[in-house]
C-alpha positions as CSV (number, residue, x, y, z in Angstrom):
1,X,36.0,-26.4,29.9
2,X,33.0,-24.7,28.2
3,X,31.1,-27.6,26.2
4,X,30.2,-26.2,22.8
5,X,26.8,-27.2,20.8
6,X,26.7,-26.3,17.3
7,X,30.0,-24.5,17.1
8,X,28.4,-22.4,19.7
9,X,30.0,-21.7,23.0
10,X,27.5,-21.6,26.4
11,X,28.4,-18.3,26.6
12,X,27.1,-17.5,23.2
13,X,24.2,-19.2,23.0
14,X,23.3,-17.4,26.5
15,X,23.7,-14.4,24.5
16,X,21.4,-14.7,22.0
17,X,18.9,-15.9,24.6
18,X,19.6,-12.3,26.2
19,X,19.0,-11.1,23.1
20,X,15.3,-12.4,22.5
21,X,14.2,-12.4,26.5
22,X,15.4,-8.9,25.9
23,X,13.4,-8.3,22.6
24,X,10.3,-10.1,23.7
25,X,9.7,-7.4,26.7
26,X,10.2,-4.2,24.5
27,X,8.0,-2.0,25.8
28,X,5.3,-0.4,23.7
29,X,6.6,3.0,23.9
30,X,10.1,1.4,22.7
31,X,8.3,-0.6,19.7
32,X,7.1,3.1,18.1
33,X,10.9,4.6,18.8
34,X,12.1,1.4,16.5
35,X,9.7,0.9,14.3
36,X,9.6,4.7,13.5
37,X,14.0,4.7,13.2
38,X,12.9,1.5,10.9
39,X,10.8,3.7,8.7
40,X,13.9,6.5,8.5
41,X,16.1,3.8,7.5
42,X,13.5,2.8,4.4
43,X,13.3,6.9,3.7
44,X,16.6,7.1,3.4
45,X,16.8,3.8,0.9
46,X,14.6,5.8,-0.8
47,X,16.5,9.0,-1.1
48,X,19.6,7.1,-1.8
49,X,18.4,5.4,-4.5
50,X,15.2,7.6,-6.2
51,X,14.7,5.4,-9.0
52,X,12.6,3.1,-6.6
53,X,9.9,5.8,-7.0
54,X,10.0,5.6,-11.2
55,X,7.1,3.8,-11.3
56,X,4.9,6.1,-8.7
57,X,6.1,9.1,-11.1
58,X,5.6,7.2,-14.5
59,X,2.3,5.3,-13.9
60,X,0.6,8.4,-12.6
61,X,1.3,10.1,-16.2
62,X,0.6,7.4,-18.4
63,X,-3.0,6.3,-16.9
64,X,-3.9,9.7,-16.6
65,X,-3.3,10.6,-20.5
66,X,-4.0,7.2,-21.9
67,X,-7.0,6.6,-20.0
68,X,-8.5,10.3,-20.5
69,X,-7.4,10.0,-24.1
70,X,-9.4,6.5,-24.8
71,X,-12.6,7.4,-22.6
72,X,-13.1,10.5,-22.5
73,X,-14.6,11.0,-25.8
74,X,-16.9,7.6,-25.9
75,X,-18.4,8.0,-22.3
76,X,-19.0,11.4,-21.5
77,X,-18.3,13.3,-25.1
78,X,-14.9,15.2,-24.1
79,X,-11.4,14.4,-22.4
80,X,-12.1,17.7,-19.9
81,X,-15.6,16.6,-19.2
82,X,-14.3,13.1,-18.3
83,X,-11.4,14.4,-15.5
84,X,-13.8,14.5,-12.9
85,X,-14.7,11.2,-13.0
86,X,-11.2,10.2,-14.0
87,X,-8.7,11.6,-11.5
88,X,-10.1,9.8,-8.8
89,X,-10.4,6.7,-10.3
90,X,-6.7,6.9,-10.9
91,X,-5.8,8.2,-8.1
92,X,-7.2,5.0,-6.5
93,X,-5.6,2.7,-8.9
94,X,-2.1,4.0,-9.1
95,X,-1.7,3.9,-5.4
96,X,-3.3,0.7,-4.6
97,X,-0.4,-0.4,-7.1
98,X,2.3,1.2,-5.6
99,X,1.0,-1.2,-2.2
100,X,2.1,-4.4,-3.8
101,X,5.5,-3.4,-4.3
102,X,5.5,-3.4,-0.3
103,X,5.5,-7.8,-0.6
104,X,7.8,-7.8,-3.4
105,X,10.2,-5.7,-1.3
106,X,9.9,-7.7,1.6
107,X,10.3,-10.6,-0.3
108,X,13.5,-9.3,-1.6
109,X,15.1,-8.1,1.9
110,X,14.2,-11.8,3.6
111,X,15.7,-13.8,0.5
112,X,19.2,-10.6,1.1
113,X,19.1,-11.8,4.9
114,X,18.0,-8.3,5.6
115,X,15.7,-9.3,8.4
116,X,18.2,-12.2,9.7
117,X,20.2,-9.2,10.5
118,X,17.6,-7.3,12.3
119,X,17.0,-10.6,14.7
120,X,20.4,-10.2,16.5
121,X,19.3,-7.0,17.4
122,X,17.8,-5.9,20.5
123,X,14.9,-4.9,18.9
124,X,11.4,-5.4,18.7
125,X,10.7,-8.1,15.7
126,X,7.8,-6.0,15.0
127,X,9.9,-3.0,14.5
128,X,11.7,-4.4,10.8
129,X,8.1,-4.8,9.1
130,X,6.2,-2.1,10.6
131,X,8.9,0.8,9.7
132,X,9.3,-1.0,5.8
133,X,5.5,-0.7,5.6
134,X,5.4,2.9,7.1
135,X,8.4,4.2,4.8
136,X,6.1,2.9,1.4
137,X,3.8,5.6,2.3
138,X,6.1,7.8,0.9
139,X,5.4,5.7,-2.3
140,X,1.5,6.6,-2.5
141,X,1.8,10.0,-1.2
142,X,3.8,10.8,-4.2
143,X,1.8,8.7,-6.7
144,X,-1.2,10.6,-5.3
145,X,0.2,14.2,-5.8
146,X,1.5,13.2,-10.0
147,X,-2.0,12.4,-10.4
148,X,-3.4,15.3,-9.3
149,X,-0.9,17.7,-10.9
150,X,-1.2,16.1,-14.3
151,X,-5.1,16.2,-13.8
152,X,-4.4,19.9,-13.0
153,X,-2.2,20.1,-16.0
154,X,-4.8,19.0,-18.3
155,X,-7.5,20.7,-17.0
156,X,-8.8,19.1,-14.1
157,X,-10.7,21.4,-11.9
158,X,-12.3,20.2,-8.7
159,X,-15.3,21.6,-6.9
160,X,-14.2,21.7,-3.3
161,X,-9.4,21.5,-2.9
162,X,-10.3,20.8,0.8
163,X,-12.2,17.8,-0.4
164,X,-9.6,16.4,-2.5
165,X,-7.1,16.9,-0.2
166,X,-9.2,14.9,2.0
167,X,-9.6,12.4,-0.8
168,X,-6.1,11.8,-1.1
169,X,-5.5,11.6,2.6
170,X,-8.1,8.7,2.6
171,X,-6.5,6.7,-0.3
172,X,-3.3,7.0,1.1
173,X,-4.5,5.4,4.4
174,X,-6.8,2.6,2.2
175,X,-3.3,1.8,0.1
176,X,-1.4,1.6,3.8
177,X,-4.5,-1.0,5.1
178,X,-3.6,-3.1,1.9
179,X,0.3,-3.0,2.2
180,X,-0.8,-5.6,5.1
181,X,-2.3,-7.9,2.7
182,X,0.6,-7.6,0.2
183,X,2.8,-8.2,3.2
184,X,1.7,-11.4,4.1
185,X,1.9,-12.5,0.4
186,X,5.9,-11.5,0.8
187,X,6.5,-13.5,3.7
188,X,4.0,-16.1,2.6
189,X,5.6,-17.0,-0.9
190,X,9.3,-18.2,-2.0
191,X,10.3,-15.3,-4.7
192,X,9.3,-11.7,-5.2
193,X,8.5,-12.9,-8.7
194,X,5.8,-15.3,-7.0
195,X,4.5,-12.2,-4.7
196,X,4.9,-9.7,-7.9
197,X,2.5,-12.3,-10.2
198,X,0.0,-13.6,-7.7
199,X,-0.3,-9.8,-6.4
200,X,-1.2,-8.6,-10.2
201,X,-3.3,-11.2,-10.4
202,X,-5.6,-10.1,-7.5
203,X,-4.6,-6.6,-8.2
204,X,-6.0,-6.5,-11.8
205,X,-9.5,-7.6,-11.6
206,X,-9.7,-5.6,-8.2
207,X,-9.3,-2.1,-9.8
208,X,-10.9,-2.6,-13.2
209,X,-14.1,-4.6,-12.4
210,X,-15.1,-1.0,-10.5
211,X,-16.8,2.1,-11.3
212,X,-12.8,3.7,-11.5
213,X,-12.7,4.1,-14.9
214,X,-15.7,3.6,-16.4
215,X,-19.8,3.9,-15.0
216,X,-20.7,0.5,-13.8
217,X,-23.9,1.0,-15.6
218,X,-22.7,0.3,-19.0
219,X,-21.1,-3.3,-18.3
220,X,-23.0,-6.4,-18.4
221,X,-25.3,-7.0,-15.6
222,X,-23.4,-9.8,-14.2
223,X,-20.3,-7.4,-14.2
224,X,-22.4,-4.6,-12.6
225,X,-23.4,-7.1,-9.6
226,X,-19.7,-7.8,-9.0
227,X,-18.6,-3.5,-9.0
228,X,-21.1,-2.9,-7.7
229,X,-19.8,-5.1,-4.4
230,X,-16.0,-4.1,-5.2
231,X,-14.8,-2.3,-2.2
232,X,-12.6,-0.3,-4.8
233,X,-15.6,1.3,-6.5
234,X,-17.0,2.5,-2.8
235,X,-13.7,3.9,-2.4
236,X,-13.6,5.8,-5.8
237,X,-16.9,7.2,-5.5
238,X,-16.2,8.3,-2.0
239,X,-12.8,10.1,-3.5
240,X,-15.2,11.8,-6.3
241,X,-17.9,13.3,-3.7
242,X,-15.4,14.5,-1.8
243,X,-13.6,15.9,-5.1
244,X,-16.7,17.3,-6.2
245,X,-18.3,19.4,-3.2
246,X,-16.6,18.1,-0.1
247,X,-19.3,16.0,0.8
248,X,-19.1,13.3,3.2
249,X,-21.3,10.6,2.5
250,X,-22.0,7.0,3.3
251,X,-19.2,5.6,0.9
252,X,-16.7,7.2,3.5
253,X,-18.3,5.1,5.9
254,X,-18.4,1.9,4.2
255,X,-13.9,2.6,3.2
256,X,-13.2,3.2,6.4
257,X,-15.2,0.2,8.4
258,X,-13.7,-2.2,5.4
259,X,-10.5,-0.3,6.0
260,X,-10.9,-1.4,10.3
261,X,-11.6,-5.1,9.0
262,X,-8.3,-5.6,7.3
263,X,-6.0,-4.2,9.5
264,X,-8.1,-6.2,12.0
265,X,-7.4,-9.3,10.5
266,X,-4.0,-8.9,8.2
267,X,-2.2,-7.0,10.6
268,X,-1.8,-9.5,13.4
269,X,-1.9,-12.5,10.7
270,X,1.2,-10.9,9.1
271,X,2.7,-10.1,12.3
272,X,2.4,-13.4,13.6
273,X,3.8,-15.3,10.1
274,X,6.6,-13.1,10.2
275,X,7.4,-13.9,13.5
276,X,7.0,-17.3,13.2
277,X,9.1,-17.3,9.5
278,X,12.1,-15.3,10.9
């Protein structure tokens, strides 16, 4: 007769075994097919249930006029004066926002049992994290596009379209590097409420100690030091040259190596907590 451990047959329990011998020699080519049907499966949470992009839609519109509204007469003398230095400010801020909902989300799906699921699959464990991460991008791409319509809307007109377009394309890619960060906070921390206030907390400081809504010239000169060294205000001012004539200057440079550096470091941090958590 078949000893049982743990209410577990032999025969079982040899199963399961199968099952992670079998997941721990996906193939690389295999991980991508997974990870990518992963990323369908959050596109299609998505569809199902649009209200998950109200905020991308809302928060694009309110920062946009309220922000244009309060500043633009005090700094620069006009709202449609003030748009070019505006837009991409927000466009920064609004989609580094929509990145921490990727923790809080994760958070959520591991407290459902989501990802408990996912392990008796034959699967790479990878595959589960990478495609929730890959289907936010959906997330900022849309937060990026409100802003820029409701800049158009109001007047907005940029120097070079190529240049935004690249603008975009490069915040979208700097809110994707972050989404690593705010995943480790998800599996890190007990409750998406946890993930959702320590996030803000870092999130706050981040985006308005910088050059993304105001010049960094008129705060005090201790502030100045600290946007001045903000990662977010190189980003913003590489968005506006780019906005403005297309040019592609040292800023660019400086986003993208800082960019390198956290996927370098959160990416197989993250990977390896998750592995180790589920």
């Amino acid at each position: 007769m078949t000893a049982d451990v743990g209410g577990i047959g032999t025969a079982d329990a040899r199963a399961f075994d199968d099952v992670d011998s079998t997941r721990d020699r996906v193939p690389l080519r295999d991980t991508v097919s997974q990870s990518l049907t992963m990323t369908r499966r959050g596109l299609l949470k998505i569809r199902h249930n649009p209200s998950q992009l109200f905020d991308v839609i809302v928060l694009p519109i309110v920062f946009t006029v309220t922000f244009s509204t309060i500043f633009g007469g005090a700094i620069v003398g006009d709202v449609q004066s003030y748009l070019p230095l505006l837009i991409p400010g927000v466009l920064v801020q609004v989609a580094i926002a929509a990145s921490v909902t990727t923790g809080v989300g994760l958070r959520e799906d591991l407290d459902r049992g989501v990802f408990d699921r996912f392990k008796s699959l034959p699967i790479a464990r990878i595959a589960p994290l990478a495609g929730a991460l890959l289907a936010n991008a959906v997330r900022y791409i849309v937060a990026t596009a409100i802003t820029v319509v409701v800049g158009l809307v109001m007047g907005y007109r940029p120097g070079s379209a190529p240049g935004l377009a690249a603008a975009c394309v490069l915040i979208v890619v700097v809110a994707f590097t972050l989404s690593w960060i705010f995943a480790l906070m998800g599996v890190l921390l007990d409750s998406a409420a946890t993930v959702q206030g320590v996030s803000m907390l870092i999130l706050m400081p981040l985006t308005l100690v910088s050059n993304a809504l105001v010049p960094i010239d008129t705060m005090p000169e201790w502030m100045q030091t600290c946007a001045g060294a903000n990662p977010v205000s190189h980003l913003v001012t590489a968005a506006r040259s780019l906005a403005a004539d297309g040019t592609v200057g040292h800023q660019i440079v400086f986003t993208l190596i800082g960019a390198v550096a956290v996927l370098a470091i959160f990416v197989p941090l993250t990977l390896r907590t998750y592995m180790r958590r589920t």
